[in-house]
VEXVO-817145 format. One record per residue: x, y, z of N, C-alpha, C in turn. Coordinates in pm, whole numbers, plus 50000, padded with zeros to 5 digits. Atoms other than C-alpha are relative to their C-alpha. Layout:
XYZXYZXYZ;...
This chain:
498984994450087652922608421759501244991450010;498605008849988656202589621633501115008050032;499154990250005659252600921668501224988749977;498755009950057663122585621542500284998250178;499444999149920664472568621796501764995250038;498585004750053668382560121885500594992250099;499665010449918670722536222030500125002850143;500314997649847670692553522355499214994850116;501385002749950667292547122460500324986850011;500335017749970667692510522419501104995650126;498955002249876670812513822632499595001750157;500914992249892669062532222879499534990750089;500315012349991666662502622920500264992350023;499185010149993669132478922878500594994850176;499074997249852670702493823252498805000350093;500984999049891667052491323438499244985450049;500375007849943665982467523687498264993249946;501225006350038662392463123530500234998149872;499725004850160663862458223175499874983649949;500085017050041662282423923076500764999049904;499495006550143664612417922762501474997950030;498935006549978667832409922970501004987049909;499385012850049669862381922817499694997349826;500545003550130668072383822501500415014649878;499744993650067668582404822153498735009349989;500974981850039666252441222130500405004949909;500464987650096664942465221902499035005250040;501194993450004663112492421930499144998249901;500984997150096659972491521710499265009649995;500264988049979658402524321832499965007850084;500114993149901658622554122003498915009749990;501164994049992655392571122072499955013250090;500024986949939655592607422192499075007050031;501184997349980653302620622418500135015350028;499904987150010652702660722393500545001950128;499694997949884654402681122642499145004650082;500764994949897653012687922969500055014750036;500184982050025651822726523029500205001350133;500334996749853651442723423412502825002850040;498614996649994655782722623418500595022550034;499364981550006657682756023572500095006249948;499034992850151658482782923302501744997650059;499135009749987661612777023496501054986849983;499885016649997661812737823485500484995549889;499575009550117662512711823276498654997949900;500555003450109660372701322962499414988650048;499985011449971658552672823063498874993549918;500905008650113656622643022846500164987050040;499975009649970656082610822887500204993249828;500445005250147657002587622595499964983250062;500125008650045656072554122469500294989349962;499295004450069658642526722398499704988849991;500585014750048657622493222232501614994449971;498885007750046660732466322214499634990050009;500085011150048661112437222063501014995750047;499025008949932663132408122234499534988449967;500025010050043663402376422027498184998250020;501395001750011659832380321923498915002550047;500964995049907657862394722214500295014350022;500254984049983656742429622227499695004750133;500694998149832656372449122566500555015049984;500424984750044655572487522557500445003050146;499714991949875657562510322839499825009750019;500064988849952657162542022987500735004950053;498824991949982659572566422994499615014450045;500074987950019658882599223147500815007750095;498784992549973661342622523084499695016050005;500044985050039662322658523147501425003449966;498974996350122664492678022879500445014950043;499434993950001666972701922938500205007549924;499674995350116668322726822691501954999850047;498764998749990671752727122872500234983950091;500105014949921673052690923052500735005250138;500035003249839673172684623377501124991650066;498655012049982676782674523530498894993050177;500615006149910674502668523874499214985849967;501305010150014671952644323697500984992549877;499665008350139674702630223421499744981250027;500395014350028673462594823572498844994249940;501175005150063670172594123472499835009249896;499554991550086671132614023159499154985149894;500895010450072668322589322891500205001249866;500134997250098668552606822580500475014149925;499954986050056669702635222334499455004049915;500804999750083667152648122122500145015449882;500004987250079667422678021818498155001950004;501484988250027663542696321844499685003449931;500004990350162662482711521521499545017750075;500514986349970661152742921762500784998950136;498684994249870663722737422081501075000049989;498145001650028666812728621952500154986450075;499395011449962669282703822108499494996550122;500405004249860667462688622451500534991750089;499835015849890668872664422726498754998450078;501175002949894666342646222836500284989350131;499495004049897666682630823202498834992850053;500395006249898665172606023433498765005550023;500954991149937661622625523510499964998650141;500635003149863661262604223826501285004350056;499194995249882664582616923980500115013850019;500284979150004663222655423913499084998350094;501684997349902661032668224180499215008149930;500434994050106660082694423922499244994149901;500935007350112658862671523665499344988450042;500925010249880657522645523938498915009950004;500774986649951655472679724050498845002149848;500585002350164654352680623656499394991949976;500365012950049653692649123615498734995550081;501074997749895651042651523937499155009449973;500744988449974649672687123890498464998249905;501765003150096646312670923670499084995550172;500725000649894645242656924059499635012450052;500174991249970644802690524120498345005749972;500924993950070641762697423912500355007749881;499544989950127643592720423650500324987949880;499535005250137644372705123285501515002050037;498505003949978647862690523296500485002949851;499415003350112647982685122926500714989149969;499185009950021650602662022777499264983849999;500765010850058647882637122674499934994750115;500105005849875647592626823031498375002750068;501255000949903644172621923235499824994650133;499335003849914644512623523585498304992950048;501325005749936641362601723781500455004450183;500174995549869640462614624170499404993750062;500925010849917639192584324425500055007750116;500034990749822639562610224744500425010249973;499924984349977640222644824877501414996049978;498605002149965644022652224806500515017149983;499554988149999645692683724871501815002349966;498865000750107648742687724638500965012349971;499634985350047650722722024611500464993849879;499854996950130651662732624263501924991250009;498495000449994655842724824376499914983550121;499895006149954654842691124574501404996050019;498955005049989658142675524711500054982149979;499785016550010659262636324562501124995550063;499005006149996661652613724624500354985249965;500255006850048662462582624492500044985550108;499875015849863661712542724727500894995549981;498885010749997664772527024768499334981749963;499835011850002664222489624665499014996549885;500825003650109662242492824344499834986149928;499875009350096661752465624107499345002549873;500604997050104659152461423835499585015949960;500524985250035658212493923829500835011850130;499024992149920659442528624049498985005050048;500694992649895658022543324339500175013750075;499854993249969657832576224474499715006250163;501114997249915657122591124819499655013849950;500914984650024654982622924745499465009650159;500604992049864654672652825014500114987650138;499925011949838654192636925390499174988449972;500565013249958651412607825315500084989249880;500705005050070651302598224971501374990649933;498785009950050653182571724749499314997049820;500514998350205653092575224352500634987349949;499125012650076654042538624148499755005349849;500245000750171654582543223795500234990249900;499765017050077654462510423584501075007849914;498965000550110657082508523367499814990449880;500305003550142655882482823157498274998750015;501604995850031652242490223039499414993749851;500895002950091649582477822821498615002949999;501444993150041646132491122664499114996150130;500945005749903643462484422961500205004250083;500684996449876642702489823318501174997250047;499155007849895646162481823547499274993750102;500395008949903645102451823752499835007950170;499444997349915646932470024024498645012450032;500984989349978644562498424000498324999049979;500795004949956641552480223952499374991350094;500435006249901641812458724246500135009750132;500164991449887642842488224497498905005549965;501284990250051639782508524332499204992950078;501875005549929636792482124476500774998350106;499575006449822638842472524810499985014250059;499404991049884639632509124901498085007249963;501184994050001635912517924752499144988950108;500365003249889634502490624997500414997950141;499244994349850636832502025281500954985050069;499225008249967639032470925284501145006150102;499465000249913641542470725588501374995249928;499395007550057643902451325403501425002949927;498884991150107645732478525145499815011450069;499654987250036646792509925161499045007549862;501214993150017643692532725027500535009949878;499794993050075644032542424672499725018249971;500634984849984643792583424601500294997849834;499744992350126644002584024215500664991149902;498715002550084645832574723925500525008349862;499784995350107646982583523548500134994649935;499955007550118646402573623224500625004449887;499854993550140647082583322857498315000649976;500944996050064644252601722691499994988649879;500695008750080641972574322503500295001949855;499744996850131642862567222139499134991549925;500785001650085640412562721892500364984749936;499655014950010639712520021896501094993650081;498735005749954642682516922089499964996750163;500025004349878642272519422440500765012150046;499084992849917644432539322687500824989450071;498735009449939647432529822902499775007050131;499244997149841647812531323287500995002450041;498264998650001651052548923370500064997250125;499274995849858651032555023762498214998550074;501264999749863648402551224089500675005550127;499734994849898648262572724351499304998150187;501065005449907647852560024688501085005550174;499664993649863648342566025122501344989450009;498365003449980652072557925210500334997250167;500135002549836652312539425514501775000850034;498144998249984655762554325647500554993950105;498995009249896656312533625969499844981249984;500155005350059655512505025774501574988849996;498955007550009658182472725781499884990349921;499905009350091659202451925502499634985350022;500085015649931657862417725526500934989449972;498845007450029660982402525325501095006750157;499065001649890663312415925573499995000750126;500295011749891661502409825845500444991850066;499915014549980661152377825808501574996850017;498775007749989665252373325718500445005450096;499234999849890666082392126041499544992250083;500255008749894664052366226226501324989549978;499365011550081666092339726012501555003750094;499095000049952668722356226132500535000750188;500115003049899668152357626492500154988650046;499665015049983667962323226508501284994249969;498985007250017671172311726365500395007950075;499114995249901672732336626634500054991450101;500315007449892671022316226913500074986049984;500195013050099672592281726756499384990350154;500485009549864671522265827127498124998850017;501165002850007668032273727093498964999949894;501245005350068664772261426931499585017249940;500484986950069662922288526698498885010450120;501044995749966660212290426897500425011750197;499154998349846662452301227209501035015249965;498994994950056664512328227001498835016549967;500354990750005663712365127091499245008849856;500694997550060663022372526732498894991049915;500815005850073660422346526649498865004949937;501314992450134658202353626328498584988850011;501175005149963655812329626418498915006750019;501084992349983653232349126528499215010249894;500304994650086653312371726280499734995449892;500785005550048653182348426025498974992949971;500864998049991650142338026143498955009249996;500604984350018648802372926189499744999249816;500524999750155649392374525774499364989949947;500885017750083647992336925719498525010249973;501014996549965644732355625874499895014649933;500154992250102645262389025642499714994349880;499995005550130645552371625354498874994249973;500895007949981642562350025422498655009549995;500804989749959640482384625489500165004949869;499824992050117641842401525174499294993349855;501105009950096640582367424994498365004949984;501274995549940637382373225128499205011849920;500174984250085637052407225016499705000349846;500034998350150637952404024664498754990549982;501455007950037634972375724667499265008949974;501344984950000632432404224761500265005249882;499714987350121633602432824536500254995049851;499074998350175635252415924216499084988049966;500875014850044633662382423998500684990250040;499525015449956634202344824108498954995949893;500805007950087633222316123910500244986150046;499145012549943634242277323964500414994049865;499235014150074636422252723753499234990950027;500225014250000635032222923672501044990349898;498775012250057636672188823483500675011349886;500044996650147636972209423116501455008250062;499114993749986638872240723296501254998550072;498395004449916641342221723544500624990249899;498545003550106642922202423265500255009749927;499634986850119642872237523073501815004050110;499144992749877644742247123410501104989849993;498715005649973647202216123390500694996149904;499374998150156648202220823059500535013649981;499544987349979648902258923112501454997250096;499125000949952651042246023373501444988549997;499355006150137652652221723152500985008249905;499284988550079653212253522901501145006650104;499594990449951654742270723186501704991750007;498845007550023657302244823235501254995249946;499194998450158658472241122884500375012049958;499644989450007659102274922869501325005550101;499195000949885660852277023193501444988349964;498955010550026663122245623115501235003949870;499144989350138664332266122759500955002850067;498764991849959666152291323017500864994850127;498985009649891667082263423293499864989149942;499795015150056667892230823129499364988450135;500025011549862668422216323503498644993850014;500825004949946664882216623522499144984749952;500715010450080664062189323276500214983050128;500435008549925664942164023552498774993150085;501225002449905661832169523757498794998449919;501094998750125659702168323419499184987750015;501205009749981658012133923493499484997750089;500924998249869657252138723860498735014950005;501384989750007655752175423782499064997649906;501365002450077653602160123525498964991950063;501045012549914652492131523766499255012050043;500594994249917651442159424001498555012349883;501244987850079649532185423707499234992849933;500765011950011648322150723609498634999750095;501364999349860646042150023951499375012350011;501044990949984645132182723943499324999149876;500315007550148644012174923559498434989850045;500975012849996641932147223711499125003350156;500824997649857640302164624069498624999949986;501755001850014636832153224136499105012149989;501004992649972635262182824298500215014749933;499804992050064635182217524134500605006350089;499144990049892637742247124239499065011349981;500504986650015635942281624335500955010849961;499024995950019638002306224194499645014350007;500524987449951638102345024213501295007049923;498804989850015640452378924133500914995350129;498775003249874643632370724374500935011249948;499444994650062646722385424373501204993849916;499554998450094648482368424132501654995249992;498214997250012652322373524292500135002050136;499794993249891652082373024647501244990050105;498865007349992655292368824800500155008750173;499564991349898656862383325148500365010550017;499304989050049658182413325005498515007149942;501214992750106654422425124842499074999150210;500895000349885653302422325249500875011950125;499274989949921654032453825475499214998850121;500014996449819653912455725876499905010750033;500574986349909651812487225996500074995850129;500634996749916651162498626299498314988150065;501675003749959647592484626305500044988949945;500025012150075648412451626092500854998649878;499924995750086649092441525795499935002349895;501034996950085648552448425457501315002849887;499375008150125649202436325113499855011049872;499924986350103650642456424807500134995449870;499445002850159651182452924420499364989549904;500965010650094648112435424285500104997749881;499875002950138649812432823923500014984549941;499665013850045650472398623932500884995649952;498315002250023653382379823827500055008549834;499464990050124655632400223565499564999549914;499885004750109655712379823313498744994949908;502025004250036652032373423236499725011849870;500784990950103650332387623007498875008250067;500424991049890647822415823150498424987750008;501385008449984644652389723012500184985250137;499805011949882646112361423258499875006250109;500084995149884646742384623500498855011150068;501254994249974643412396923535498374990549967;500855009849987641872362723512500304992950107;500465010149835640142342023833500804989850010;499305007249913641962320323962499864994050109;500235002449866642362299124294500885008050085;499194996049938643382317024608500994991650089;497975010449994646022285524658500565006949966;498854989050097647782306124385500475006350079;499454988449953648342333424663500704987850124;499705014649905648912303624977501324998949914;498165006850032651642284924780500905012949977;498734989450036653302319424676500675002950164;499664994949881653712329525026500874983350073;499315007349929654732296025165501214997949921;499085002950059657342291724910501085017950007;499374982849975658142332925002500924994050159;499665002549856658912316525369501684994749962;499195005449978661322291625263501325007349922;499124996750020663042315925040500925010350052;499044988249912664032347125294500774986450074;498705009749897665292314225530501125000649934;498615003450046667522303025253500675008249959;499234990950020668392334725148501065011850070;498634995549913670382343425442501524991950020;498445010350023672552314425411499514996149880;499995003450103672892307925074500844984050004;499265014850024673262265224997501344998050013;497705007850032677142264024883500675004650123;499064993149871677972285525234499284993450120;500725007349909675472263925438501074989950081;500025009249930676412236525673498914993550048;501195008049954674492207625838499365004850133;500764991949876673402227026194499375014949884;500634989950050672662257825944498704999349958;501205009650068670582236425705499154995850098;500885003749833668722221926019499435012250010;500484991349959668022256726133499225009449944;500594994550124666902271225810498214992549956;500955009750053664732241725755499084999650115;500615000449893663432245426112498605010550006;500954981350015662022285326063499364994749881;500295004350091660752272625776498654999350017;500865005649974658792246925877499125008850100;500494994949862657612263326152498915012049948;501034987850016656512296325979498784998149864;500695001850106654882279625708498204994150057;501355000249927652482261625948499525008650057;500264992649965652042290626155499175008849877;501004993550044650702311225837498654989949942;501365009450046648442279625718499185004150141;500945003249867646942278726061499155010949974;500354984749961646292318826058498764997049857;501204997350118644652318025685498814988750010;501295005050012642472283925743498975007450068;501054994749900641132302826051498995004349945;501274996950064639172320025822499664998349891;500564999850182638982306725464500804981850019;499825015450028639032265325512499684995749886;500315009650117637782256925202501465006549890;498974999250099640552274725020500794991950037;498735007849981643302258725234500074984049986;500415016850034641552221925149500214993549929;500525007850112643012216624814501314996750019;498925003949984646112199324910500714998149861;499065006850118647042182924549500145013549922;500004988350075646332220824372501215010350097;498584996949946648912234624645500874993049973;498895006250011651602211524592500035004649855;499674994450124650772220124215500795013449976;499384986050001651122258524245501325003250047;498234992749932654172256324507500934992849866;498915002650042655922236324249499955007049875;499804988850094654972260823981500865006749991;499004988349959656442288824171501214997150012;498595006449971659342268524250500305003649844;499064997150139660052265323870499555013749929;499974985050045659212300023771501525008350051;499234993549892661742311124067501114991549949;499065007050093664672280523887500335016449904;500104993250104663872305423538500785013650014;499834985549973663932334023693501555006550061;498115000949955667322329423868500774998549910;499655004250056668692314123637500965016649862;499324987850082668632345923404500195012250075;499884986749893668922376223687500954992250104;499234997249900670782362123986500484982349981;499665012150014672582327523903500514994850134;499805002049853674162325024232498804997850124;501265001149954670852321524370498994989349969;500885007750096669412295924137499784983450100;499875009949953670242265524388498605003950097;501074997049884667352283524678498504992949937;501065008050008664632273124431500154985549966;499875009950028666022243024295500314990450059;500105014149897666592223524604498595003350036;501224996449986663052237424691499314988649926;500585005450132662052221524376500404980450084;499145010950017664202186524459499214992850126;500505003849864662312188624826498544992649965;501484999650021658862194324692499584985949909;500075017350087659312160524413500464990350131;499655007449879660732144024721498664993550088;501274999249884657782146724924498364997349940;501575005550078655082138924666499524990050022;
């Protein structure tokens, strides 16, 4: 169902951290209204999920909004205040934030139950879950692409925010790892879709999975090691109470296991000559695209061609497989028992068919080593650096980058063997991470671009 929509909504959008159309000119093109949900309090708020397709200089990307509607407004909730809507059968509504209601969070869940939720929603059940009718949410501090919830004491609800017709990656790669008892993730319980539309497909809104609560960030982690070390400017890394060494080995050797895994359960195939120049011409495209929103980068344009040149021209074939796509220091959490890797969507900006095509697990390798060098530099940022800083930055670095190679050849040597296809990918990521700065955090834009300046250096 359509419905008018108004300049609000786009504003709305405009103010959220997963809003791809930053910097650029929007329009809405539709808003798609999904019936209301029945499982809601008589009490409560109104709650629905809608639909929003925007256009940003030519590219379409469909969000998910689900809101709950007031009949009177809310001076408590006037921040996440989304929309004002006239009803033809409620009257005037404010509709609000759903995910900062526990009420319409509670709604938005009550189909895991077994009961009909309604509101065009279909909930799917991978385990036992025991759910009261009034579950308690709250929302994860440090969101990004999408928003996270914790649910009751174990569980942890993500709800994409930007969605497209098909399977979420994210929820088809926890599905076979947590159905062949992978160690690796956090053990899907569920998710939610939109009810199937005739030729069309359905949409993946949200996956419901176990919430590891003593669980430590692997980005900040890593930068309190970073930072340990520049306290101790007298000693060596390896000498410096908080050394990450170890641990980044420990994840070399997760990562290497999680590879593994997805072999078994998901399809592999290999590259030969035809598909690695497909592959160094993609990364060619990626370039020229990238260089549009950073100019700077056009300097390094005839050394990164030398290099997507050689992979273009590699004798032996690459084995390739499902990976994940986007794996960075921040997508790797520190249990108790190990640790274990989250957010199989793959990078943002992909399209869902890329990001649910094989690949090498280099792709995941260079993301992570180029994840190392950016918590270092991102405690001392370049322009506030000095030459003992720089040294010391460049030290943890080095250090933790071999430490996780060591950990992942241990058990997956033939991936870590393709030296010229790593140097390709890290300098991918490097200029993705230029782009990406460039339009979100400009003050930041120097961490990949001496990265970048190192990596042509060293070719």
């Amino acid at each position: 169902m359509s419905a008018p929509c108004s300049d609000d909504l786009l504003g709305y959008l405009r103010d959220q951290r997963w809003f791809a159309g930053k910097g650029g000119t929007s329009e809405v093109r539709r808003l798609s209204v999904l019936p209301w949900l029945r499982a809601a309090a008589a009490d409560g708020p109104r709650v629905r999920v809608e639909l929003v397709t925007v256009e940003t200089e030519g590219s379409s990307l469909t969000y998910s909004l689900p809101l709950a509607y007031y009949r009177q407004p809310r001076e408590e909730s006037a921040a996440d205040l989304v929309r004002v809507v006239d009803d033809p059968t409620e009257g005037q509504l404010f509709g609000y934030d759903a995910l900062r209601d526990t009420a319409a969070v509670a709604a938005l869940l009550h189909g895991f139950t077994g009961e009909p939720s309604g509101g065009g929603l279909e909930h799917t059940v991978t385990g036992p879950l025991d759910l009261p009718r009034d579950v308690a949410s709250r929302p994860l501090l440090g969101e990004q692409s999408n928003t996270a919830l914790i649910v009751g004491d174990g569980l942890l609800l993500k709800v994409f925010r930007k969605v497209e017709r098909g399977r979420n990656p994210d929820i088809a790669v926890h599905e076979a790892l947590t159905r062949a008892g992978s160690t690796s993730i956090a053990a899907l319980r569920g998710w939610v879709s939109t009810a199937a539309a005739p030729d069309e497909g359905s949409y993946d809104l949200a996956m419901l999975q176990d919430y590891l609560r003593t669980a430590t960030d692997g980005w900040e982690y890593a930068r309190a090691s970073v930072r340990d070390l520049l306290i101790e400017a007298d000693l060596y890394a390896d000498e410096v109470g908080g050394d990450f060494a170890g641990e980044a080995e420990r994840l070399g050797a997760t990562t290497a296991h999680l590879h593994q895994a997805l072999a078994r359960v998901l399809p592999t195939a290999e590259w030969g000559p035809a598909e690695l120049v497909e592959l160094a011409q993609r990364l060619r495209t990626r370039l020229r695209a990238a260089a549009t929103a950073a100019p700077g980068l056009t300097k390094h344009a005839g050394a990164l061609a030398g290099v997507y040149d050689a992979v273009a021209e590699l004798a032996e074939p690459v084995q390739v497989q499902r990976v994940h796509g986007d794996l960075h220091l921040g997508q790797a959490l520190r249990a108790v028992e190990g640790w274990k890797i989250i957010d199989f969507e793959g990078e943002p900006g992909k399209l869902l068919a890329e990001r649910t095509g094989l690949d090498s697990p280099v792709r995941d390798v260079a993301g992570m080593l180029r994840s190392f060098d950016y918590a270092a530099n991102s405690v001392v940022l370049p322009e506030s650096s000095d030459n003992q800083r720089a040294h010391r930055v460049a030290e943890w670095t080095a250090r933790n980058q071999a430490a996780f190679l060591a950990g992942y050849s241990a058990h997956a040597p033939q991936a870590a063997g393709h030296p010229t296809l790593l140097r390709a990918y890290e300098m991918d990521k490097a200029v993705y991470e230029v782009a990406y700065e460039t339009r979100n955090r400009p003050d930041w834009v120097d961490i990949p671009m001496g990265a970048l300046d190192r990596l042509v250096a060293a070719r």
